[in-house]
C-alpha positions in Angstrom: 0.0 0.0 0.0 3.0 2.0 0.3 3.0 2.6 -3.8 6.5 1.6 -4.2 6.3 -1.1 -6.3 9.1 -3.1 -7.9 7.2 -5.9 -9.5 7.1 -7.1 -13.5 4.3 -6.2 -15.1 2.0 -8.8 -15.6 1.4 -7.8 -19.0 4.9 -7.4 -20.1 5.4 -11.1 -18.6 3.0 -12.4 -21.3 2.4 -15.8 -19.6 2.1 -18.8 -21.9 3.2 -19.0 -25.9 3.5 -15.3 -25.5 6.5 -15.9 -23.2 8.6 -16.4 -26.4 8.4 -12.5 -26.9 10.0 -11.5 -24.2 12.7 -14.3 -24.0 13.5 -14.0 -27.4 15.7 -11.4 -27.4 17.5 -13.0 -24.1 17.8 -16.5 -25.8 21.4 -15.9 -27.5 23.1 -16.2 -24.4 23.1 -20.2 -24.7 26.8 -21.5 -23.9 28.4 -18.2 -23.1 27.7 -14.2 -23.7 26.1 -13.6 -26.8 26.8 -12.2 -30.5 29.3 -9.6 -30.8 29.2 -7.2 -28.2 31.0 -4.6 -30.2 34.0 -3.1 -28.1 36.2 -6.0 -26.5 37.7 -3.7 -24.0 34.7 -1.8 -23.0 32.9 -5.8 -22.7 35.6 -6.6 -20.3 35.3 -3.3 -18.3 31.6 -3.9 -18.0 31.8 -7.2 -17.0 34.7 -6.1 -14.2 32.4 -3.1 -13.5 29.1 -5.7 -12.3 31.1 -8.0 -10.7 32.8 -5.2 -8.3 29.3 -3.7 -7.8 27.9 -7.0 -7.2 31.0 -7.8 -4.6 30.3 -4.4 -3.0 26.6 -4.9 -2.2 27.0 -8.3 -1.1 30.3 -7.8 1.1 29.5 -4.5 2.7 25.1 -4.1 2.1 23.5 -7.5 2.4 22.7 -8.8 5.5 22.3 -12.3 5.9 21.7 -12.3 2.2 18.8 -9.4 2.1 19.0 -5.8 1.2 17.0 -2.3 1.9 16.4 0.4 -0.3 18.7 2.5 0.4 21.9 2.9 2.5 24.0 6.3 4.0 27.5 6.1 2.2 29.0 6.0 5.9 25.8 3.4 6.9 25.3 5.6 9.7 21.3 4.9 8.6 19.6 3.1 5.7 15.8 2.9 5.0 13.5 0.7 3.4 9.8 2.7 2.7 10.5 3.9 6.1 14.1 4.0 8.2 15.6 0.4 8.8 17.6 -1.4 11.5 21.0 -2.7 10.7 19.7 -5.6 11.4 17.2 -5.6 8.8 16.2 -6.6 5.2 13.3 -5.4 3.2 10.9 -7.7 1.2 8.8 -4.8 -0.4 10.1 -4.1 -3.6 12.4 -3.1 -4.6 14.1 -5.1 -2.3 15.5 -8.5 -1.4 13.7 -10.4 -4.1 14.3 -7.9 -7.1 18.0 -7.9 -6.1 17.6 -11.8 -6.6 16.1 -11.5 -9.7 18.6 -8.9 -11.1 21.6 -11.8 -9.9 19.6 -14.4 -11.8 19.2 -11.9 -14.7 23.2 -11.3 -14.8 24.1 -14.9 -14.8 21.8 -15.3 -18.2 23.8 -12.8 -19.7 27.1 -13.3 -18.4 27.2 -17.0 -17.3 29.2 -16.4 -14.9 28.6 -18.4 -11.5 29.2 -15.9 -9.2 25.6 -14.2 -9.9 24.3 -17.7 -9.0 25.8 -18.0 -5.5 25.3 -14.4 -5.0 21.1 -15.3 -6.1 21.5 -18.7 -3.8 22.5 -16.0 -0.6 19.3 -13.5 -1.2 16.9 -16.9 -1.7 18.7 -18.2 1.8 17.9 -14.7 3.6 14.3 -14.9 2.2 13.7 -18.3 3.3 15.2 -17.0 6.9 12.4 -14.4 6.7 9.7 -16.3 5.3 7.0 -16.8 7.9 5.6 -20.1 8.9 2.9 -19.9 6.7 4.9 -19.3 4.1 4.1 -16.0 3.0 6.2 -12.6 3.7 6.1 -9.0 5.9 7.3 -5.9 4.3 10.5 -6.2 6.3 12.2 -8.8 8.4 14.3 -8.3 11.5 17.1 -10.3 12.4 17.5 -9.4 15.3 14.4 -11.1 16.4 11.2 -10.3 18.0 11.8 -7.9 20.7 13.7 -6.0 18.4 11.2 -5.6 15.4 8.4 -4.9 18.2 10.6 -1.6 19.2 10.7 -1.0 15.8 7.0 -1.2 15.0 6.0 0.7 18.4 8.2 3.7 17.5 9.6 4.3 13.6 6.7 2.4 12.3 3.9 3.8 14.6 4.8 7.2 13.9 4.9 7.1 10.4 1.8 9.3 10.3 0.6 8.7 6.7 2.2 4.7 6.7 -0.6 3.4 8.5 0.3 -0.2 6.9 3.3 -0.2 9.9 1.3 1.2 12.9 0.6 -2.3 14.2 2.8 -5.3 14.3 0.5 -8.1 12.7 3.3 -10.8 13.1 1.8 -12.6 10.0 2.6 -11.8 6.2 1.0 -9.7 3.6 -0.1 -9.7 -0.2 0.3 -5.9 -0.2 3.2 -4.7 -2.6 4.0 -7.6 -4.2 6.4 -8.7 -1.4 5.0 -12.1 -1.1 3.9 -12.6 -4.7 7.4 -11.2 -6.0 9.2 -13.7 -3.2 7.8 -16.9 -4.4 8.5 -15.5 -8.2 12.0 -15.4 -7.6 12.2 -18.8 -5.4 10.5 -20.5 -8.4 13.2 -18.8 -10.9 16.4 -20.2 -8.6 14.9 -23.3 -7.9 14.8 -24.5 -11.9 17.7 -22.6 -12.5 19.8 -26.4 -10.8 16.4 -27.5 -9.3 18.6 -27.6 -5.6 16.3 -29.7 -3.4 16.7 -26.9 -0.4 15.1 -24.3 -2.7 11.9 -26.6 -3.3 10.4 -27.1 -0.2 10.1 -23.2 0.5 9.0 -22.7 -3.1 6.1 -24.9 -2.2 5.6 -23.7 1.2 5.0 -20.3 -0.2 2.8 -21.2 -2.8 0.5 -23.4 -0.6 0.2 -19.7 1.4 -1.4 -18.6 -1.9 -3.5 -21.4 -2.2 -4.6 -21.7 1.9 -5.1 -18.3 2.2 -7.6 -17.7 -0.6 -11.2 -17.0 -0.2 -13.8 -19.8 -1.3 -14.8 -17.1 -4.1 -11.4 -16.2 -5.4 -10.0 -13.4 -3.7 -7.5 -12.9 -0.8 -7.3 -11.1 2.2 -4.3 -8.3 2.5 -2.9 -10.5 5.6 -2.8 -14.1 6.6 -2.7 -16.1 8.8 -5.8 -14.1 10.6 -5.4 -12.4 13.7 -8.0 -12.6 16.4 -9.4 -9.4 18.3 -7.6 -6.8 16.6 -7.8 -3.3 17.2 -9.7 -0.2 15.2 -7.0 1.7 13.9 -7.5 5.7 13.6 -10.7 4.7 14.6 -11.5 2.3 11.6 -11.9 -1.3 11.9 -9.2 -3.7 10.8 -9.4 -4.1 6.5 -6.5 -6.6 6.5 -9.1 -9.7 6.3 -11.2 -8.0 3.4 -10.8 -9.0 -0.7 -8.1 -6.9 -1.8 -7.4 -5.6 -5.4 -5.6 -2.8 -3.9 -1.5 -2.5 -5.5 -2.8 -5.5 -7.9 -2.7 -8.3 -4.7 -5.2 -10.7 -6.9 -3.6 -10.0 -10.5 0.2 -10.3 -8.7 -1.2 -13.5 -7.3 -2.9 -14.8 -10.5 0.2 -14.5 -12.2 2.5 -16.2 -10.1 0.4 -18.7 -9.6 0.3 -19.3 -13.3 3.8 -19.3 -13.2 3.9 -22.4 -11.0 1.4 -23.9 -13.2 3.1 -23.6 -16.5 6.9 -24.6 -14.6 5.8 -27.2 -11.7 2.3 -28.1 -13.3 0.6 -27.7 -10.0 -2.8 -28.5 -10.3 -3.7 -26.3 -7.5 -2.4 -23.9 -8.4 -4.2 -23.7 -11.4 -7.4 -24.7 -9.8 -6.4 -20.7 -7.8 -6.1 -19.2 -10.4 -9.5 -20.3 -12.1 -11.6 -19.6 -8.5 -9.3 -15.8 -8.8 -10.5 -15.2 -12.1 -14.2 -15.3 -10.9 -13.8 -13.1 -7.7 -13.9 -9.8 -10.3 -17.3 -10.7 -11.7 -18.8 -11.2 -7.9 -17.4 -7.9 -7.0 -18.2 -5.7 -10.1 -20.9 -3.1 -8.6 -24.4 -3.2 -10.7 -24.7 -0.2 -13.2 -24.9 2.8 -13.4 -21.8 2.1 -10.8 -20.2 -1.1 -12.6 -16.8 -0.7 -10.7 -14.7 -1.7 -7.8 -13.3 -0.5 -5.3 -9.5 -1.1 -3.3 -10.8 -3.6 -1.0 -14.4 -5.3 -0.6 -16.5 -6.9 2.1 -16.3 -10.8 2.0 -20.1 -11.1 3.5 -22.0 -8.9 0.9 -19.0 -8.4 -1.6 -19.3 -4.7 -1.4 -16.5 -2.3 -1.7 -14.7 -1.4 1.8 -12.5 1.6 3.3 -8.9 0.7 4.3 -6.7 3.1 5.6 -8.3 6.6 6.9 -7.5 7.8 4.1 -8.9 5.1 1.7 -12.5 6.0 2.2 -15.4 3.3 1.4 -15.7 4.1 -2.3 -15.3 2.9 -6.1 -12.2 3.7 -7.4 -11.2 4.4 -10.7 -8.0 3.5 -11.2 -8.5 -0.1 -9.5 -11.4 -0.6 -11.9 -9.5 0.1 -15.0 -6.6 -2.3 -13.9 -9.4 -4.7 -13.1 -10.9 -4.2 -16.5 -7.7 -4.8 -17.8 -7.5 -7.7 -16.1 -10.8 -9.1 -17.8 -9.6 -8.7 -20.8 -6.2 -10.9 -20.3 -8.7 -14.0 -18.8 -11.0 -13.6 -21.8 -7.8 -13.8 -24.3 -5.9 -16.8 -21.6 -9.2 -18.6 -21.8 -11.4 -17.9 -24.6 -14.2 -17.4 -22.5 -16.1 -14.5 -23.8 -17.8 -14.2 -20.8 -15.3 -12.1 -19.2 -16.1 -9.2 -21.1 -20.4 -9.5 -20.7 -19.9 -6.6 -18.3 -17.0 -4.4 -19.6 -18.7 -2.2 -20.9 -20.9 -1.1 -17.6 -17.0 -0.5 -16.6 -16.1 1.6 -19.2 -19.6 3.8 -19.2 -18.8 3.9 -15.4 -15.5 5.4 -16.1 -16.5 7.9 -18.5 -19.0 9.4 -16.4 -16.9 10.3 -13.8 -14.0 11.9 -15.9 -13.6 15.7 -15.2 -14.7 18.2 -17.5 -11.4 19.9 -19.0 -11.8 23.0 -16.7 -11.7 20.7 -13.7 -9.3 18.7 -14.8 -5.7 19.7 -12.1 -3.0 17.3 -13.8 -2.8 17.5 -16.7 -3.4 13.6 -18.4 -5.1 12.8 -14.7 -8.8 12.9 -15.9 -10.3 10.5 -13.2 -10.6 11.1 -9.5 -9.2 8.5 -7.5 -13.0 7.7 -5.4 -16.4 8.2 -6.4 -18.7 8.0 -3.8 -21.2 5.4 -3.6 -24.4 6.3 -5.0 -24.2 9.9 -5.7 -21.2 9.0 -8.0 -19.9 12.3 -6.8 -15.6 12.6 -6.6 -14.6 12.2 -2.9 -10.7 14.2 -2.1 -8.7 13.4 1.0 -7.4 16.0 3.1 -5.5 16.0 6.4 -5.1 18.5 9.7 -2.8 18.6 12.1 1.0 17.9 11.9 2.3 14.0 13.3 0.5 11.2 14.0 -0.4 12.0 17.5 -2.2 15.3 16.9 -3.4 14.6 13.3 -6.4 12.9 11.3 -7.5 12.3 7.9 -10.9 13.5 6.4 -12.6 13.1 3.2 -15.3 15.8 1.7 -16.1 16.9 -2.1 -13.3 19.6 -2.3 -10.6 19.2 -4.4 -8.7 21.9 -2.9 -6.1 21.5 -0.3 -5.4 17.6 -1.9 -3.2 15.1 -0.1 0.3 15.4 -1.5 1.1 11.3 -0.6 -1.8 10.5 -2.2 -2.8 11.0 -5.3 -6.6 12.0 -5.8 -7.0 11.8 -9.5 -5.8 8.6 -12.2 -4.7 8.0 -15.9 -6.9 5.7 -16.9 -6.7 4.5 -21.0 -10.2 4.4 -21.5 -9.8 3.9 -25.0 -7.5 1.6 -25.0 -9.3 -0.3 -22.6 -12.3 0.0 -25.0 -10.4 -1.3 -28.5 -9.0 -4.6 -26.5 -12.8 -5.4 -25.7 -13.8 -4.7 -29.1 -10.6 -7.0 -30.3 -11.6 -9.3 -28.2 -15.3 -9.7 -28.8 -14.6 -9.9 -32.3 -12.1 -13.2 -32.4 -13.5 -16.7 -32.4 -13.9 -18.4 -28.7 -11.7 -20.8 -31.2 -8.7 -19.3 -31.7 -8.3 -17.8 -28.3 -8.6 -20.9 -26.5 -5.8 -22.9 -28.8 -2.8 -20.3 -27.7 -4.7 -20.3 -24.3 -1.6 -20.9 -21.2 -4.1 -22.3 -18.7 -3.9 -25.6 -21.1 -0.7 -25.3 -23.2 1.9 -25.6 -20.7 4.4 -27.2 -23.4 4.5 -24.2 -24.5 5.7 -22.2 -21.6 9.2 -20.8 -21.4 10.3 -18.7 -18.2 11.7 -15.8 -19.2 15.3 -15.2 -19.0 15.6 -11.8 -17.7 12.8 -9.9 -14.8 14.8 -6.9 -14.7 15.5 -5.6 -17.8 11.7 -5.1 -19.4 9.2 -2.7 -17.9 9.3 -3.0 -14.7 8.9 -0.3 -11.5 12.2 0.1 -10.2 11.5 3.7 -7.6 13.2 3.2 -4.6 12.3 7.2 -4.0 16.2 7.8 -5.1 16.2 6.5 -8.2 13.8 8.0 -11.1 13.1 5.5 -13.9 10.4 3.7 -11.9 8.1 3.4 -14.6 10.8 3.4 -17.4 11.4 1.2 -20.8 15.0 -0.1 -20.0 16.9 -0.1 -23.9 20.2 -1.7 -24.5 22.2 1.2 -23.3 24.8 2.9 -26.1 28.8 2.4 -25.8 28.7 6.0 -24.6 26.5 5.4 -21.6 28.4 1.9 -21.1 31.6 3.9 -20.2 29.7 6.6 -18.3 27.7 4.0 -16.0 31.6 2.1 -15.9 33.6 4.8 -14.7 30.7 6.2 -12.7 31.9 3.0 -10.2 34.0 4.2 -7.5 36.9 2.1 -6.2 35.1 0.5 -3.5 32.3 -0.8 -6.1 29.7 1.7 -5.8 27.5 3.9 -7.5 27.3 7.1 -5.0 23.7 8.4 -5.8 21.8 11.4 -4.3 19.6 10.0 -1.9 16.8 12.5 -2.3 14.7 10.7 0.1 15.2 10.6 3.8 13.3 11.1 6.9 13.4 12.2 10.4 15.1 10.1 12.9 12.4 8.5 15.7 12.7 11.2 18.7 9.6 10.1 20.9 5.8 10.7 20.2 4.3 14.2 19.1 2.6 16.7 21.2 -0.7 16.4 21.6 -0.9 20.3 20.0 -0.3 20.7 16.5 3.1 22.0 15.5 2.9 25.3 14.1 2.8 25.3 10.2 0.7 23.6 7.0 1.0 19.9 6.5 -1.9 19.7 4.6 -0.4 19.1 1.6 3.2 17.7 2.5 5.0 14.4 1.9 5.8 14.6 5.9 4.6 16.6 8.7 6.7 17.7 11.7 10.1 16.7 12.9 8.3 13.8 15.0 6.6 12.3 11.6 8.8 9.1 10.8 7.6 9.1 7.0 9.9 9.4 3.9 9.8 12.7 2.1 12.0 13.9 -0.7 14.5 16.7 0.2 15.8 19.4 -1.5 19.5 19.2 0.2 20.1 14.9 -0.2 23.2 13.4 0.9 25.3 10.8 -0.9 24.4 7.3 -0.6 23.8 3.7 -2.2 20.5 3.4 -4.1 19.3 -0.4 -4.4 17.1 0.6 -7.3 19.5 2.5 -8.6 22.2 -0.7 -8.4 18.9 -2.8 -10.3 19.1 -0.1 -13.1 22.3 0.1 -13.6 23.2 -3.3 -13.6 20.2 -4.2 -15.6 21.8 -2.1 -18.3 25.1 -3.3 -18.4 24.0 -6.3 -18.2 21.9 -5.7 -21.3 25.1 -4.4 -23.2 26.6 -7.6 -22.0 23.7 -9.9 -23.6 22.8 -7.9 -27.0 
């Protein structure tokens, strides 16, 4: 929920026969580095420049295989979504898993061995994290329960706007693609040498997916359930509710497919089937034919979260989850996954702003309509820490969160040509490349890291971005940009204030209405116009991911 996500997009994965289109371009690298990759010398100094980088991280970053987001060149501090204990790994992307994925992604391209036993030390510090269950927290503390308690009862309680950390569950979440992104990579390393002490995690983690799903399809935020818990900011506890919020079904779906197609698990395709269903028992009737982030398991209708995440539709969730239709139509051939896409679409359009209303420019959509009157709900927030502030919703867009963003892009017509593509092919011909029954036609793609995927650790800015083979020019600028202990120094332009005790019950003077943080006792990340030099995991992933490109083209 903390909108930091570092997972692969589930439509650039292109599950099934599709899968060709991505690995095809990685498929040279079959008994040693590929074609001619121009330059000899500057193929060597590449090569030299990821393995120092990788030595680096792993000697003087990792702990017990796992990695933050970010680190203080002096490691006087390092931070995750919020501020980290030495003692610490994060699971949220882009964390522990995408840095396995990224090692896995380097020994493709290189074949060199040393990204495998660098991959086998981040899979042994997730399976140290992994809960019993099998599933994953944002974070995991090594040095055990009293100390991640401390942790949770002061950095993560006065986080005011991360209200995802203001209680210590002790279970593991869907939320962020932690989990979902966890198992990915454990499937990847086991087949990589199908090591027997990589398999029985693997499973472990995807019987959590399987155990932990609703009879209708969906899945709760958290699991295993916890009894009695609290109202938070005075809102009862959403973790046990359906959640489509930060994609949790569609990340699930796919990896779940994923273990289908590799491992042939029949229940995990018997998952993803009952998942697929959960979006037509949760579609609101028309004139409101959306969803919203979360939704009651009782009557399937759509719930509040956070105080901030008010019970509401909400647009961009239901054009994701029409997206979403629209791949189970085309993976199945079942045509009736689109019967109701259009209600969706109509839905949309009649909440778009008019083009005087509209604040960001390409953000048409506000982010919740409110049941019934399909009138636009905005956020807004008084006080200044978590102790002496609140969240409140009303129909003013003025004054908007700035953590949150109250209006969407939504590609409403794009949306509307893949229904129309869709309805017009033959039940026929979708079905025969369908992946839910070809699994000979699988192939698990080579690289995770070097397609579009969301890389924003807050310090490093291509979160969203198309990664291209980079030129000879940027080569030897991202080679000599490696300092002599192996690292690429990087402005940390996120930070935070250290945890100095609780706020006053008084407001600190000033306007955080609109601000990433609030006073000096608010715990959250903000970005900072005076950053000091650090180590960036997602910037390591990027560059990395593009030498590693040069390596493999």
């Amino acid at each position: 929920m903390g909108g930091y996500r570092n997972s692969i997009s589930r439509r650039q994965l292109l599950l099934g026969a599709g899968a060709a289109a991505l690995t095809g371009a990685c498929s040279r690298w079959k008994g040693g580095v590929a074609g001619d990759a121009g330059d000899a010398d500057l193929r060597n100094s590449a090569l030299d420049a990821m393995r120092r980088a990788m030595a680096f991280m792993r000697e003087s970053c990792a702990v017990n295989g796992g990695y933050v987001w970010s680190y203080a060149a002096d490691f006087s501090r390092r931070w995750g979504e919020m501020e980290a204990y030495p003692s610490m790994i994060w699971i949220q992307p882009p964390g522990t898993a995408t840095v396995g994925h990224l090692y896995l992604d380097c020994l493709h391209a290189t074949r060199d061995a040393e990204y495998y036993a660098a991959a086998a030390e981040v899979a042994d510090g997730l399976i140290a994290a992994q809960h019993p269950a099998g599933g994953w927290n944002y974070l995991h503390d090594f040095g055990g329960e009293e100390s991640i308690r401390h942790w949770y009862d002061t950095i993560g309680e006065n986080g005011w706007r991360l209200e995802e950390f203001h209680h210590y569950y002790g279970n593991a979440t869907f939320d962020d693609a932690g989990t979902a992104e966890a198992t990915q990579f454990l499937l990847r390393i086991y087949l990589e040498q199908r090591e027997q002490r990589f398999e029985k995690p693997l499973r472990r983690a995807l019987g959590f997916m399987i155990d932990s799903q609703y009879d209708n399809g969906g899945w709760p935020q958290r699991f295993p359930f916890v009894d009695d818990m609290p109202a938070l900011h005075g809102h009862p506890d959403y973790t046990r509710l359906i959640t489509f919020n930060d994609d949790v079904t569609g990340e699930n779906i796919k990896t779940l497919l994923m273990a289908w197609q590799a491992l042939g698990d029949e229940r995990a395709l018997a998952a993803v089937r009952r998942a697929m269903g959960v979006f037509a028992l949760t579609q609101q009737a028309a004139p409101q034919a959306g969803w919203g982030l979360q939704h009651h398991v009782e009557d399937l209708s759509p719930a509040g979260a956070r105080s901030y995440e008010p019970e509401a539709l909400v647009t961009h969730t239901t054009g994701n989850n029409v997206g979403l239709l629209l791949d189970f139509c085309q993976w199945t051939g079942d045509k009736s996954f689109l019967d109701r896409v259009p209600e969706a679409l109509a839905w949309l359009e009649s909440v778009r702003l008019p083009a005087g209303e509209i604040r960001i420019p390409g953000r048409e959509f506000p982010t919740f309509i409110e049941i019934g009157t399909n009138r636009a709900i905005y956020n807004h927030r008084r006080g200044s820490d978590v102790v002496n502030g609140e969240y409140y919703q009303d129909y003013s867009p003025e004054h908007p969160l700035g953590h949150y963003s109250q209006w969407r892009a939504i590609d409403v017509g794009a949306l509307r040509e893949g229904h129309a593509r869709l309805d017009g092919a033959s039940s026929a011909a979708l079905q025969k490349a369908s992946p839910l029954e070809r699994r000979e036609d699988f192939v698990l793609p080579a690289y995770f890291t070097a397609r579009n995927i969301e890389v924003s650790d807050l310090n490093s800015d291509a979160g969203h971005a198309r990664f291209v083979v980079p030129d000879a020019a940027r080569v030897r600028e991202l080679v000599e940009g490696l300092d002599a202990q192996g690292r690429w120094l990087t402005p940390l332009t996120a930070t935070s204030h250290p945890y100095i005790g609780p706020g006053p019950e008084t407001p600190v003077p000033g306007d955080y209405s609109e601000t990433r943080v609030g006073d000096k006792y608010d715990t959250s990340p903000y970005l900072t116009d005076t950053p000091e030099t650090g180590i960036s995991t997602g910037r390591f992933i990027q560059n990395m991911s593009a030498l590693m490109q040069y390596i493999a083209s």
